[in-house]
N, C-alpha and C positions, 0 to 999 in steps of 0.2 A: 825791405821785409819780403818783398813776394822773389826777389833773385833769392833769399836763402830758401824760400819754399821750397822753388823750383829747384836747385840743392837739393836740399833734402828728396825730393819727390826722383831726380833721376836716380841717386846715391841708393833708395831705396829698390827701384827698380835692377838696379845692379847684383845686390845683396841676393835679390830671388833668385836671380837668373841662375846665381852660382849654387846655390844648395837645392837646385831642381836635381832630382835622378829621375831615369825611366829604366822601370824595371821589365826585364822579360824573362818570362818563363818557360825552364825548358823540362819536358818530362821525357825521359828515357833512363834505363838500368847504368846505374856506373860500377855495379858489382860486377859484368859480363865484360867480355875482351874487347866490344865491339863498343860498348860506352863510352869507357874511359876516354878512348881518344877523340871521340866526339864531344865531348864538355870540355876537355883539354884545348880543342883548335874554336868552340866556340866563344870561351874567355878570352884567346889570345887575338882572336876578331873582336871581341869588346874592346879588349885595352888599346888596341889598335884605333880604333874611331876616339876612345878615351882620352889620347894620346894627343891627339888632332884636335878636337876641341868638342869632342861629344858631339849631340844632336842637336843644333841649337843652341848651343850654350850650355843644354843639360848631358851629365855623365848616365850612363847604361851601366845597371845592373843585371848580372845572371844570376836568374834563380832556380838550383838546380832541384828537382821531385822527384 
């Protein structure tokens, strides 16, 4: 009984680990010429650590304002 707890108890710890995001926010104009390619290279540095295994275990979100 207490080995399937403990089952249960890592299984579970697992489960969060994977649907953790960390969001960051990023404010700057993506209408101006000088935006664009800055949200552009800052996603492709998210996906890049995303790729890798996140932070932690958790994937990074960008939130662009």
């Amino acid at each position: 009984m207490s080995a399937a707890m403990l089952c249960i108890g890592l299984l579970g710890n697992q489960v969060l680990a994977a649907d953790c995001t960390t969001k960051i926010g990023v404010a700057l104009p993506t209408s101006v010429d000088w935006g664009r390619p800055i949200a552009a290279t800052t996603q492709f540095a998210v996906d890049l650590v995303n790729e890798a295994g996140g932070v932690s275990g958790c994937n990074i979100e960008v939130v662009l304002r």
